[in-house]
C-alpha atoms as a printed R data frame, in Angstrom:
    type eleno elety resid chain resno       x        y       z
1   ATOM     1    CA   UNK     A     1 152.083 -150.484 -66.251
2   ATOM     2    CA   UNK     A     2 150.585 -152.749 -68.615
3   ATOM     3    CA   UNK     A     3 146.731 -153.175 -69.224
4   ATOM     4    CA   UNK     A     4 146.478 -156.345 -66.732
5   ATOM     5    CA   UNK     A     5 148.022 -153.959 -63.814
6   ATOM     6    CA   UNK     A     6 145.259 -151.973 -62.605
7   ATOM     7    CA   UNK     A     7 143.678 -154.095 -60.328
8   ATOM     8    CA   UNK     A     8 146.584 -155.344 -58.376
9   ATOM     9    CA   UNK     A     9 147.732 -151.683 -58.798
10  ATOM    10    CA   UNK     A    10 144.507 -150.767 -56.872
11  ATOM    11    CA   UNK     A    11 144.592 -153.912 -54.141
12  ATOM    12    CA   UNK     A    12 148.189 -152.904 -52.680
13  ATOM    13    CA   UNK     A    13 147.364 -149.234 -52.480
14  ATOM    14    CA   UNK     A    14 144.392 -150.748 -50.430
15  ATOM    15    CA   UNK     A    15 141.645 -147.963 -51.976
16  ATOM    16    CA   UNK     A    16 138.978 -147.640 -54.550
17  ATOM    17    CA   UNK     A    17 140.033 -144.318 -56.618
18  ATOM    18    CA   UNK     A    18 136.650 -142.554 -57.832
19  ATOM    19    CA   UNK     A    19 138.080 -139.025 -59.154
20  ATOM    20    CA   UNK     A    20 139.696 -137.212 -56.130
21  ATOM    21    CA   UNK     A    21 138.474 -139.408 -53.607
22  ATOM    22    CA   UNK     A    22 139.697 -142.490 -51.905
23  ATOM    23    CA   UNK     A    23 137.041 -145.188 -50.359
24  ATOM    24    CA   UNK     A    24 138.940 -147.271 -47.838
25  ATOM    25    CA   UNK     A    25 138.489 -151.544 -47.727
26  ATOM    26    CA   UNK     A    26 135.839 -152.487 -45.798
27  ATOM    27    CA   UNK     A    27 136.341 -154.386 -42.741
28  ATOM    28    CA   UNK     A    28 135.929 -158.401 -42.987
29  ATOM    29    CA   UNK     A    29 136.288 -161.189 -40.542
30  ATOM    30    CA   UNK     A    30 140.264 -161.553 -38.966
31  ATOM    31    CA   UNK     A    31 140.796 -157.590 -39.537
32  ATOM    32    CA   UNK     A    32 142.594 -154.885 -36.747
33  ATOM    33    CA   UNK     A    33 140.595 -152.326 -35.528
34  ATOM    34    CA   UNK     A    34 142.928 -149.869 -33.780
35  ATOM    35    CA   UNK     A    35 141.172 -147.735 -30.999
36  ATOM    36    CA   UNK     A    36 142.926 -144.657 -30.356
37  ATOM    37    CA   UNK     A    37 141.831 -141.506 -28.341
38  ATOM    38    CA   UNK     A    38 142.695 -138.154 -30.284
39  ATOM    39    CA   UNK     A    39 140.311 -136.050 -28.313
40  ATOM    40    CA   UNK     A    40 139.275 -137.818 -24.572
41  ATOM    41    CA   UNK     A    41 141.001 -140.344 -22.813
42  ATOM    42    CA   UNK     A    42 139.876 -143.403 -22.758
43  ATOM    43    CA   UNK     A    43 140.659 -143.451 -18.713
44  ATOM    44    CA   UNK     A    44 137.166 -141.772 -18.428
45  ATOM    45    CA   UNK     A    45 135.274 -144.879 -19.384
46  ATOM    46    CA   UNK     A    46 133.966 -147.663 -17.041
47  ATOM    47    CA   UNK     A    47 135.474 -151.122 -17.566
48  ATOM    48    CA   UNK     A    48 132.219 -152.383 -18.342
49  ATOM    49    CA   UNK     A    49 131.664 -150.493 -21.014
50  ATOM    50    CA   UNK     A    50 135.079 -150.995 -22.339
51  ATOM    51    CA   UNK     A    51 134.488 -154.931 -21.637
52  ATOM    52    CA   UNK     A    52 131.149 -154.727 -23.508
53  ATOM    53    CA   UNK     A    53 132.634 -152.147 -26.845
54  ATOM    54    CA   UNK     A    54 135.350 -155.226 -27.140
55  ATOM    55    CA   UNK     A    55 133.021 -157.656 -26.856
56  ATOM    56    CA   UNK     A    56 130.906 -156.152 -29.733
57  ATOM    57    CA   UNK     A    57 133.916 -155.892 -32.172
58  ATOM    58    CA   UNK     A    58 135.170 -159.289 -31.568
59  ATOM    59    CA   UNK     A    59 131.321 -160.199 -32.556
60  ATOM    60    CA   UNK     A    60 131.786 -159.182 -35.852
61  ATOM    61    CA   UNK     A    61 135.540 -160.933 -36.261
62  ATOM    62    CA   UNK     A    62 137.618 -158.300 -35.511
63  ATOM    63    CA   UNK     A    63 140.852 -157.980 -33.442
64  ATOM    64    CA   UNK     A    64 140.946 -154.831 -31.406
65  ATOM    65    CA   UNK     A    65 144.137 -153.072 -30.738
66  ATOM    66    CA   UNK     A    66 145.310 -150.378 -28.927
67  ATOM    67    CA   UNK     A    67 147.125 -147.120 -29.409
68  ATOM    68    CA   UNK     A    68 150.058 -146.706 -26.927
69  ATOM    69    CA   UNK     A    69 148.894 -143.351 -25.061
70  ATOM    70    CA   UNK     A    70 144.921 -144.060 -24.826
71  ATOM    71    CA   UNK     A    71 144.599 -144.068 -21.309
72  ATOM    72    CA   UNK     A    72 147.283 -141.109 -20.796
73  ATOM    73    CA   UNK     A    73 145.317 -138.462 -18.429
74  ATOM    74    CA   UNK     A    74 145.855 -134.725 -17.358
75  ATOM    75    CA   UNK     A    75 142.975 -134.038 -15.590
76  ATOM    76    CA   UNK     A    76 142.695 -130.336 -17.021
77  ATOM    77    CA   UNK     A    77 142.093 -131.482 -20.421
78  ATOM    78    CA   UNK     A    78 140.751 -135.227 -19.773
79  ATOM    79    CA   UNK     A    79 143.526 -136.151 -22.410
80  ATOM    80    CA   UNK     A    80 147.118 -136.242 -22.777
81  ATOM    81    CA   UNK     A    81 149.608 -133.888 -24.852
82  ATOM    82    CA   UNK     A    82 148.938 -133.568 -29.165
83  ATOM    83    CA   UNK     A    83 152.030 -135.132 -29.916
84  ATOM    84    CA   UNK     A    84 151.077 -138.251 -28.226
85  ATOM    85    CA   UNK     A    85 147.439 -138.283 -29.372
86  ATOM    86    CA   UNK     A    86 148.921 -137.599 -32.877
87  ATOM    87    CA   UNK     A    87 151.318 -140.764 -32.873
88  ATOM    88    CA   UNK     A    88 148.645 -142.785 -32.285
89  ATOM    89    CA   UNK     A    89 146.988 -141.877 -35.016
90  ATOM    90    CA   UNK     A    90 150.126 -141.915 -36.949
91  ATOM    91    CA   UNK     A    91 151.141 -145.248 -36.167
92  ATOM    92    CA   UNK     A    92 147.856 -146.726 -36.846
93  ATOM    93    CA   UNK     A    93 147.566 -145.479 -40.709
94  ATOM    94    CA   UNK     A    94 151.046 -146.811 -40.658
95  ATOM    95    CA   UNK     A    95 150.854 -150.353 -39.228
96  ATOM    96    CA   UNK     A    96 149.472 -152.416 -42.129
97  ATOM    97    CA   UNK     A    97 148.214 -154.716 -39.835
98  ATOM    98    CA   UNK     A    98 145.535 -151.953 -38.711
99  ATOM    99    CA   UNK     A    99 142.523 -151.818 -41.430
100 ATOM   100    CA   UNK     A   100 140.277 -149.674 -39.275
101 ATOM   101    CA   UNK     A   101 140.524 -147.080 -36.558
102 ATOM   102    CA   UNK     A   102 138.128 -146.037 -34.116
103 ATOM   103    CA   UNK     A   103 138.211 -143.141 -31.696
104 ATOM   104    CA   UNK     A   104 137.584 -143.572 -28.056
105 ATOM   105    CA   UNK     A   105 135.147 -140.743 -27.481
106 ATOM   106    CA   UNK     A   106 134.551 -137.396 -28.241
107 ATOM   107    CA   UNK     A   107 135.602 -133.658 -26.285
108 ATOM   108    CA   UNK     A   108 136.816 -130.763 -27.366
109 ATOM   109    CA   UNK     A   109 140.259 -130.653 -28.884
110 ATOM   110    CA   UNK     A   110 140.749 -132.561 -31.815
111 ATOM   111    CA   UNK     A   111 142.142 -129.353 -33.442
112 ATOM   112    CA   UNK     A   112 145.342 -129.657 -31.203
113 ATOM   113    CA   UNK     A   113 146.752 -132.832 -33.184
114 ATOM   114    CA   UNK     A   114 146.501 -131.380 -36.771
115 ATOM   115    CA   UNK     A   115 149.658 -130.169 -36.933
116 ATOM   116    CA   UNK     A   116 151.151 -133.384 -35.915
117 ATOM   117    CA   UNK     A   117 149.736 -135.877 -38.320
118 ATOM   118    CA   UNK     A   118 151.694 -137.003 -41.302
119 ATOM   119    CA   UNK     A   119 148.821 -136.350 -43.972
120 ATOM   120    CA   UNK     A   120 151.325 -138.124 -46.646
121 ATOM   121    CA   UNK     A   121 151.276 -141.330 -44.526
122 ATOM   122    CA   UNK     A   122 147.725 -140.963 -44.362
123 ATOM   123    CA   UNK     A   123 147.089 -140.636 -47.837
124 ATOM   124    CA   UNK     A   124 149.201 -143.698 -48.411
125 ATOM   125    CA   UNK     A   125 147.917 -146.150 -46.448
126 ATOM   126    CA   UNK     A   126 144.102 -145.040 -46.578
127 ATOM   127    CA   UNK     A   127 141.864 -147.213 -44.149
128 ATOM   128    CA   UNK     A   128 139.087 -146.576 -42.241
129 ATOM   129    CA   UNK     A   129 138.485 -143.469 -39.824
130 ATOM   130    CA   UNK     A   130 135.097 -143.205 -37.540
131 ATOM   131    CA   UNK     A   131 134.193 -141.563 -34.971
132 ATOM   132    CA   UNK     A   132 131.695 -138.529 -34.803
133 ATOM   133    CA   UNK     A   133 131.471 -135.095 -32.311
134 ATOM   134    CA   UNK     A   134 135.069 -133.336 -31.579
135 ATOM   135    CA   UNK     A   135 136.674 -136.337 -34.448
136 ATOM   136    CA   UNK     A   136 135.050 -133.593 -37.127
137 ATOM   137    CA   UNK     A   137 137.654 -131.834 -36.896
138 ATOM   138    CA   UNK     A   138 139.367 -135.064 -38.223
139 ATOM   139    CA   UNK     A   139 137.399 -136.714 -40.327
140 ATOM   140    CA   UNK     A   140 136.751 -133.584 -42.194
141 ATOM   141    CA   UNK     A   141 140.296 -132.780 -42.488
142 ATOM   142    CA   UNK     A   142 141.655 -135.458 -43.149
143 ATOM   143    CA   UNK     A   143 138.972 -135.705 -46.059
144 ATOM   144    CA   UNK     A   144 140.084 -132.522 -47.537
145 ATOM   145    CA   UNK     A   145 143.909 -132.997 -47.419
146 ATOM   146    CA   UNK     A   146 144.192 -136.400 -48.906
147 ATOM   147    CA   UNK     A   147 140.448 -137.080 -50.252
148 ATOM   148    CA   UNK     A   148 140.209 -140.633 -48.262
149 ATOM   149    CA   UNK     A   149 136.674 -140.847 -47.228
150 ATOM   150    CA   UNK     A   150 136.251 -141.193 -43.406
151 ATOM   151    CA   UNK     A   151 133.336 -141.805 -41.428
152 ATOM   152    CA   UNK     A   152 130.877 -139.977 -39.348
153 ATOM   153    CA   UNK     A   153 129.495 -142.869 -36.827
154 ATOM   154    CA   UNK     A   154 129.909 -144.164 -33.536
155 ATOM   155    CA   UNK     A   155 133.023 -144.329 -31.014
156 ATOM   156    CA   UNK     A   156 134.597 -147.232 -29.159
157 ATOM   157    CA   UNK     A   157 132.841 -146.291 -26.403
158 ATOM   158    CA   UNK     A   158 129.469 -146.539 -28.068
159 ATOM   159    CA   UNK     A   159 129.924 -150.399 -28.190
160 ATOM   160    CA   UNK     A   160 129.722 -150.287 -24.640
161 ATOM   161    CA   UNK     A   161 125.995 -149.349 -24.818
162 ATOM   162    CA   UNK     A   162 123.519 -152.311 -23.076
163 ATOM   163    CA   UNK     A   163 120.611 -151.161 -24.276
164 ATOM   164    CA   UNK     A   164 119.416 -149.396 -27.549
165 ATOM   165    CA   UNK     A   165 122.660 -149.773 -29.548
166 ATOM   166    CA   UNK     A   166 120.866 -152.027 -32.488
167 ATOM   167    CA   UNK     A   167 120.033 -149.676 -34.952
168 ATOM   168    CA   UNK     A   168 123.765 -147.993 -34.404
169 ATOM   169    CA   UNK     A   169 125.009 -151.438 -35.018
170 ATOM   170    CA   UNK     A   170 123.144 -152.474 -38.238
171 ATOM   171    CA   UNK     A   171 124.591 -149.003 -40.007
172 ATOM   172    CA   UNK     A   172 127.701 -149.474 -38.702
173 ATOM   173    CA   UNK     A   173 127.686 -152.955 -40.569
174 ATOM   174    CA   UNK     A   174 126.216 -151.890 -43.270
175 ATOM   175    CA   UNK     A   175 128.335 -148.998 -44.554
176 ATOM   176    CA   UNK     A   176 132.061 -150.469 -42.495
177 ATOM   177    CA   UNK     A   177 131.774 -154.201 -43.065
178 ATOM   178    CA   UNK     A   178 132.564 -156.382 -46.319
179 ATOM   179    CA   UNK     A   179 130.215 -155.735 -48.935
180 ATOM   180    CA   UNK     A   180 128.534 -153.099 -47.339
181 ATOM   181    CA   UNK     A   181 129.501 -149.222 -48.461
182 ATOM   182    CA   UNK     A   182 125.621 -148.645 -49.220
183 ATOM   183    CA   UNK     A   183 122.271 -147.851 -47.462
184 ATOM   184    CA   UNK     A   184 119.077 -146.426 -47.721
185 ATOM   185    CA   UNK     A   185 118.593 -144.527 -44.264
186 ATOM   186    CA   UNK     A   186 115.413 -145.129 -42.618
187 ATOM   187    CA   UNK     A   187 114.418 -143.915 -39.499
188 ATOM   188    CA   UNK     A   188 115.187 -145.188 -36.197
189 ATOM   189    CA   UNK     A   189 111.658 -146.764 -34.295
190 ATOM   190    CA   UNK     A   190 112.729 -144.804 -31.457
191 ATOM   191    CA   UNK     A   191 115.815 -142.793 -29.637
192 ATOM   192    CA   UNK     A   192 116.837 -141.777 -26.231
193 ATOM   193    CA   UNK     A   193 118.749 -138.819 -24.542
194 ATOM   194    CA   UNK     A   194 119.615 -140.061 -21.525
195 ATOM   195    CA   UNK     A   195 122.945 -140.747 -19.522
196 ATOM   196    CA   UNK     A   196 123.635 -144.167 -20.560
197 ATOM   197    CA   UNK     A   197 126.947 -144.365 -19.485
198 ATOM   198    CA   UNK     A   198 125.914 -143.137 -15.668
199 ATOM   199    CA   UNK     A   199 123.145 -145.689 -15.847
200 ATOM   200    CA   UNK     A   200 123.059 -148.549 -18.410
201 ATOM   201    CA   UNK     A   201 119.803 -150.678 -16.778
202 ATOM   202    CA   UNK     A   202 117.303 -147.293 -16.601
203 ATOM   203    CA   UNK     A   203 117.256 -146.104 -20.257
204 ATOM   204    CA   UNK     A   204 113.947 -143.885 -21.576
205 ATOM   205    CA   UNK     A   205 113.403 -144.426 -24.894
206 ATOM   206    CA   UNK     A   206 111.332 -142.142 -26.812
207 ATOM   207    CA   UNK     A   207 108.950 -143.094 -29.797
208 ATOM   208    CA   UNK     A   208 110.896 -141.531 -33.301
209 ATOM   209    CA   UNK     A   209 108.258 -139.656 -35.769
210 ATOM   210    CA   UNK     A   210 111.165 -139.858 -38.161
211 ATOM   211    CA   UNK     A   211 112.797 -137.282 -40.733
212 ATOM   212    CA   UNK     A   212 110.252 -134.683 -42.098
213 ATOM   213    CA   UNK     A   213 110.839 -132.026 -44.712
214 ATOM   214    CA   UNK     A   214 111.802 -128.498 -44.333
215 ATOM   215    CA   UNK     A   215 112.143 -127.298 -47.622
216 ATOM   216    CA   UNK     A   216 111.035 -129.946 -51.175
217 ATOM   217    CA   UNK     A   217 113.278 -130.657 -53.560
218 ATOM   218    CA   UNK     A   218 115.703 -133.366 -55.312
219 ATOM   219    CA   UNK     A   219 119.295 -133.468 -54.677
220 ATOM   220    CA   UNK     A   220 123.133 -135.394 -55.351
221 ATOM   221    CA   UNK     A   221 126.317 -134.591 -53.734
222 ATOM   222    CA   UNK     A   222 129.056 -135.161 -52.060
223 ATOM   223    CA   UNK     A   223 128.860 -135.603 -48.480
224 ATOM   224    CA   UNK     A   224 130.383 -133.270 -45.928
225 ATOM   225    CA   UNK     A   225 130.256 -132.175 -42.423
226 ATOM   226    CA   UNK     A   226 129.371 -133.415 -39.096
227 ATOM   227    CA   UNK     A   227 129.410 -131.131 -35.540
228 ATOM   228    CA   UNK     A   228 128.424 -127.792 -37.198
229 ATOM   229    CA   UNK     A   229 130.323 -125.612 -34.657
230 ATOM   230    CA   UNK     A   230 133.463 -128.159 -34.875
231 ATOM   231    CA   UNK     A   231 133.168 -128.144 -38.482
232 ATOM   232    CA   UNK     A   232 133.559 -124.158 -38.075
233 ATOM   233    CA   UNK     A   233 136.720 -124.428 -36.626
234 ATOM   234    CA   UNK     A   234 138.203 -125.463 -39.642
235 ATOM   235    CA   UNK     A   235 136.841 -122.293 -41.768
236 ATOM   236    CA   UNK     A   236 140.079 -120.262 -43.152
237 ATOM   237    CA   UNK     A   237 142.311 -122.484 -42.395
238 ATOM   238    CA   UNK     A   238 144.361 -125.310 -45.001
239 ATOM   239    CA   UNK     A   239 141.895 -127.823 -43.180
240 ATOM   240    CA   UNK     A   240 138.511 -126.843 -44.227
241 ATOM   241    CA   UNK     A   241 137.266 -129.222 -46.727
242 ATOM   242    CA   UNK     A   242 135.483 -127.560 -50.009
243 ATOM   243    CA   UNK     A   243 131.643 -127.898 -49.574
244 ATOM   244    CA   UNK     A   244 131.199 -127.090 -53.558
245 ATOM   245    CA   UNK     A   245 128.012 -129.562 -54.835
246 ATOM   246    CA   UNK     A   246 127.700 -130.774 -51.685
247 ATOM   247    CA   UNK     A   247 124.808 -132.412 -48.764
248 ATOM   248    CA   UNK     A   248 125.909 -130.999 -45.647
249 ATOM   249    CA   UNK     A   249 125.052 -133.156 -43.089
250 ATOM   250    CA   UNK     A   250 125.180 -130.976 -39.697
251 ATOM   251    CA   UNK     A   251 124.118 -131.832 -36.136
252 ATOM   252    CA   UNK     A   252 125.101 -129.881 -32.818
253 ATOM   253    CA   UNK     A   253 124.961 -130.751 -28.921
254 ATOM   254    CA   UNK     A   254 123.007 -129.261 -26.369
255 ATOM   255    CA   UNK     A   255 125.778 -127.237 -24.922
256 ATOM   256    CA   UNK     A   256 124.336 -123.691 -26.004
257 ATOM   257    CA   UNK     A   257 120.837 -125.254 -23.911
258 ATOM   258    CA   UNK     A   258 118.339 -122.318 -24.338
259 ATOM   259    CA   UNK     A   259 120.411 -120.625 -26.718
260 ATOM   260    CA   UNK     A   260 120.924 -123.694 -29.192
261 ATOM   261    CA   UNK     A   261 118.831 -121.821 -31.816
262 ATOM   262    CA   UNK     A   262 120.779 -118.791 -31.907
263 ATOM   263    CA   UNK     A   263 124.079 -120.597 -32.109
264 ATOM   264    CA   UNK     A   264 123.020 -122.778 -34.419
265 ATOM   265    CA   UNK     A   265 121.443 -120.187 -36.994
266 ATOM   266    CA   UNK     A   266 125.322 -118.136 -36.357
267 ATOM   267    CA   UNK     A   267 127.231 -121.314 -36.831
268 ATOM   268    CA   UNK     A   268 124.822 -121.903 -40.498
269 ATOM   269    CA   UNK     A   269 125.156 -118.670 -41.492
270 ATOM   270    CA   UNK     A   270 129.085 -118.666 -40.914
271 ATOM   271    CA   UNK     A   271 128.935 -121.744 -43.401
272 ATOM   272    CA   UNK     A   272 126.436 -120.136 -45.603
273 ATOM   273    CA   UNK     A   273 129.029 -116.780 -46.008
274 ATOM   274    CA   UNK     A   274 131.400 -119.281 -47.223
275 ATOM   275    CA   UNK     A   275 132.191 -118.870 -51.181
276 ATOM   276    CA   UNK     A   276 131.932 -122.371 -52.026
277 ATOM   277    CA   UNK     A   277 128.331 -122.251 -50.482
278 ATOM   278    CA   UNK     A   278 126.278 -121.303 -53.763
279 ATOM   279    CA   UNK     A   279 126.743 -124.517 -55.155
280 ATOM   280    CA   UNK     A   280 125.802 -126.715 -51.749
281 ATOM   281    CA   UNK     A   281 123.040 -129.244 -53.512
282 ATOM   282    CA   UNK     A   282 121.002 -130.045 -49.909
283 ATOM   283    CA   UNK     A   283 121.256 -130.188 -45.914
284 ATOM   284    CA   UNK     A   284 120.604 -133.190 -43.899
285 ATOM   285    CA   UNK     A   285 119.724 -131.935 -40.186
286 ATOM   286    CA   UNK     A   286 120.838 -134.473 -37.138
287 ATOM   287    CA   UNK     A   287 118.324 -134.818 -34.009
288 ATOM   288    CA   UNK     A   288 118.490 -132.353 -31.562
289 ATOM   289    CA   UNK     A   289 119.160 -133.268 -27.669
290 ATOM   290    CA   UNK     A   290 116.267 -132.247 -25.444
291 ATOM   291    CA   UNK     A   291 117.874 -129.430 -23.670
292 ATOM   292    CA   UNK     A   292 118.109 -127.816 -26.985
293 ATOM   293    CA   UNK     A   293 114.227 -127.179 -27.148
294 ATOM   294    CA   UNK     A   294 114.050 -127.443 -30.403
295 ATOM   295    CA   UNK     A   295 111.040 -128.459 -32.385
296 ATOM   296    CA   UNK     A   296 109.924 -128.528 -35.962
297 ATOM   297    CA   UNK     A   297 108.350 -125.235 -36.387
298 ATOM   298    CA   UNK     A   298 111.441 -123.794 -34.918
299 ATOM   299    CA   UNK     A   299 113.731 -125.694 -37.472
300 ATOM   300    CA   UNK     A   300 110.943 -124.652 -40.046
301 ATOM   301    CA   UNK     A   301 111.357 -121.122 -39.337
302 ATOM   302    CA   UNK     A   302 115.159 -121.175 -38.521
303 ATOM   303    CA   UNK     A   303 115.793 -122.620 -42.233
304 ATOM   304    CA   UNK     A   304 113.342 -120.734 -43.902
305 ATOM   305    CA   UNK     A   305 114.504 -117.139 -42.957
306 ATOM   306    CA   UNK     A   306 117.506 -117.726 -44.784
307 ATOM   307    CA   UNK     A   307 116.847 -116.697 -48.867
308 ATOM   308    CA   UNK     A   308 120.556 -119.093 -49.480
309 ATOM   309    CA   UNK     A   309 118.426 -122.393 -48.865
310 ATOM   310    CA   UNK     A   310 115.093 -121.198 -50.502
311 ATOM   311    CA   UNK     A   311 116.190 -123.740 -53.562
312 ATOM   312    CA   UNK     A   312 117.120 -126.319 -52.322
313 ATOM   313    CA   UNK     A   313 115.757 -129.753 -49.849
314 ATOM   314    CA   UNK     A   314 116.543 -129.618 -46.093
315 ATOM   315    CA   UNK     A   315 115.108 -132.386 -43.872
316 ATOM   316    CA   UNK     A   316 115.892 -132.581 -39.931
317 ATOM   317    CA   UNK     A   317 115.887 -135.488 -37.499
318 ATOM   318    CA   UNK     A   318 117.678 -137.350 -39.353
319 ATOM   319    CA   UNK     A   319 119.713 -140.328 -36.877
320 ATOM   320    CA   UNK     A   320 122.938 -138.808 -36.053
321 ATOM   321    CA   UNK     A   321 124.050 -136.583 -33.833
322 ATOM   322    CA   UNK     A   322 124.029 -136.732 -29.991
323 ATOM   323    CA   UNK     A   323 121.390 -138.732 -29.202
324 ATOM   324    CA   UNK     A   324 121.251 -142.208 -29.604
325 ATOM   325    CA   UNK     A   325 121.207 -144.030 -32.257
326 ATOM   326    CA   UNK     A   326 122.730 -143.166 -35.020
327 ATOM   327    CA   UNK     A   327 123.508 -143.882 -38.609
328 ATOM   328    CA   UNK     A   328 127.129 -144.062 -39.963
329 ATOM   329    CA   UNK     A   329 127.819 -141.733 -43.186
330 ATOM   330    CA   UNK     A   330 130.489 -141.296 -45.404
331 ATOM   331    CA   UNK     A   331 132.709 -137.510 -45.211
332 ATOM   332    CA   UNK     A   332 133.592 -137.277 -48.908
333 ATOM   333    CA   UNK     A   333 131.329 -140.534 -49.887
334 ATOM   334    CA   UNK     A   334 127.682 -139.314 -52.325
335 ATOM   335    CA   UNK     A   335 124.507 -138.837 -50.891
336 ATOM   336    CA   UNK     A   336 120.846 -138.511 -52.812
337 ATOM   337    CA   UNK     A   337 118.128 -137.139 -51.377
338 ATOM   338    CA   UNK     A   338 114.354 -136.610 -52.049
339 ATOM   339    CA   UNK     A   339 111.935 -134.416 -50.375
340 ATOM   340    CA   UNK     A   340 108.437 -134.210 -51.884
341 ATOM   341    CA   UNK     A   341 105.050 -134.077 -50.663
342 ATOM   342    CA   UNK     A   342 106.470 -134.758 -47.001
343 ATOM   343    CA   UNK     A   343 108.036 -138.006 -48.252
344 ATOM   344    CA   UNK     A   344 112.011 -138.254 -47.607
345 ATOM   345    CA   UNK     A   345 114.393 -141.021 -49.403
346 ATOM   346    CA   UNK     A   346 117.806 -140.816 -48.861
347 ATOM   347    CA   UNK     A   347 120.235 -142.585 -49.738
348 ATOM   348    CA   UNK     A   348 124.290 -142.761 -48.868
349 ATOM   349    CA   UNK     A   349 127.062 -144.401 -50.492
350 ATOM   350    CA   UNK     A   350 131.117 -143.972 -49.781
């Protein structure tokens, strides 16, 4: 290869190489978004909101495509077989007509497909991944076998939101869209956890108080994480991505209710026995749901029992999670965050 080759070397292989890591194209005007459904089906969601989530993407100059088994139903599971939900995704990192892929929704087994996917083909034709919940499992893994950055953010089906979806929409833009990749996150003005896809016109939206500090301190690393119990899943197995110098950035649903505290101190202190742990740089907290009944002196005394995290910044309510909205982040991208005098700045890139 001669000295004039690297940069058409770089635009075939469609990625920007930064050590072990691969940062997939953005998405510009004219580009396929494939929408595929590796956890739910997509036969759960009304037609309006699918009307609405195309709608959106077409906004923004995109064609949206879709994978051959999306709708594909057994009601015991809500989703069809893991070979099927695997050759969607398989065929969309291999059409090279596809430059992003978006999940249809969350659930609860992600895990099944892992097997199936062609992490070679993957790591050969790296493009965009989002999708956030159950897609952990994914974008995490998929991180840590082929070191393409993928993206914690919203589904297909979040397009289909009426009412509230702005802030969701500006982050997705501004990390997924052509010459984004970079953003200062700043709180949301205010967030809702209500049923918006039972009923779209009757939203409550709550005022947001915004981030607030747990523990001081200054911190760079790499980004990892996502659904902490989801993320656990992946502990011991060839999946698990390595969390050395990291920001964990960890959120979890209300399904635990009363008991969210106590599953989500086990589920940190399953991540804190890990080896790789002693070097983790910071943690970024999502928002709880309200059924969780969580508030910040719990967090506060949650975090601060543990002597692992006495050195080093954690924040909370942060704009991801399960509530609405939320930020897009990079899995494998860099985040910087500081935490002084109850001030927060962070900052993601990837």
């Amino acid at each position: 290869m001669g000295s004039g080759d690297g940069p058409r070397f770089l635009k075939v292989l469609n990625y920007i190489e930064e050590d072990v890591k691969m940062i997939p194209q953005k998405l510009k005007t004219g580009d396929e978004v494939r929408i595929i459904a590796p956890s739910r089906s997509m036969a759960i969601l009304g037609e309006d909101c699918v009307s609405l989530a195309i709608e959106r993407l077409e906004s923004l100059g995109l064609k949206v495509t879709f994978g051959s088994h999306v709708k594909d139903f057994d009601s015991d599971y809500m989703c069809t077989n893991a070979k099927d939900r695997a050759e969607d995704m398989n065929a969309a990192f291999a059409d090279p007509n596809v430059k992003g892929i978006l999940t249809v929704i969350g659930g609860f087994n992600s895990n099944q497909i892992l097997k199936y996917l062609d992490f070679e083909l993957i790591k050969n034709n790296p493009k965009i991944l989002c999708g956030f919940s159950d897609i952990t499992i994914l974008l995490d893994s998929i991180h840590a076998k082929t070191g393409l950055v993928t993206y914690y953010g919203p589904h297909f089906s979040s397009f289909g939101m009426k009412k509230g979806f702005d802030y969701t929409f500006d982050y997705f833009k501004k990390m997924l869209m052509e010459n984004g990749g970079e953003a200062e996150v700043e709180s949301s003005k205010e967030w809702s956890d209500d049923a918006w896809f039972i009923d779209q016109e009757n939203r409550d939206f709550i005022q947001n108080p915004g981030m607030f500090v747990i523990n001081e301190g200054t911190a760079e690393g790499k980004i990892i994480g996502g659904n902490l119990c989801t993320l656990n899943l992946l502990q011991g197995t060839e999946y698990m991505p390595d969390i050395s110098n990291s920001i964990l950035f960890l959120e979890d649903d209300e399904m635990a209710g009363k008991l969210f505290l106590v599953e989500f101190d086990r589920d940190l202190v399953s991540l804190i026995q890990q080896p790789e742990f002693k070097t983790v740089k910071g943690i970024v907290i999502g928002r709880c749901q309200k059924n969780s009944e969580m508030t910040r002196e719990k967090w506060m005394k949650l975090i601060q029992s543990k002597p692992e995290l006495e050195n080093i910044p954690v924040i909370a309510d942060c704009d991801f999670g399960h509530t609405t909205p939320i930020i897009t982040f990079p899995i494998g991208g860099t985040a910087s965050l500081s935490a002084k005098d109850g001030k927060i700045k962070l900052n993601i890139k990837g």
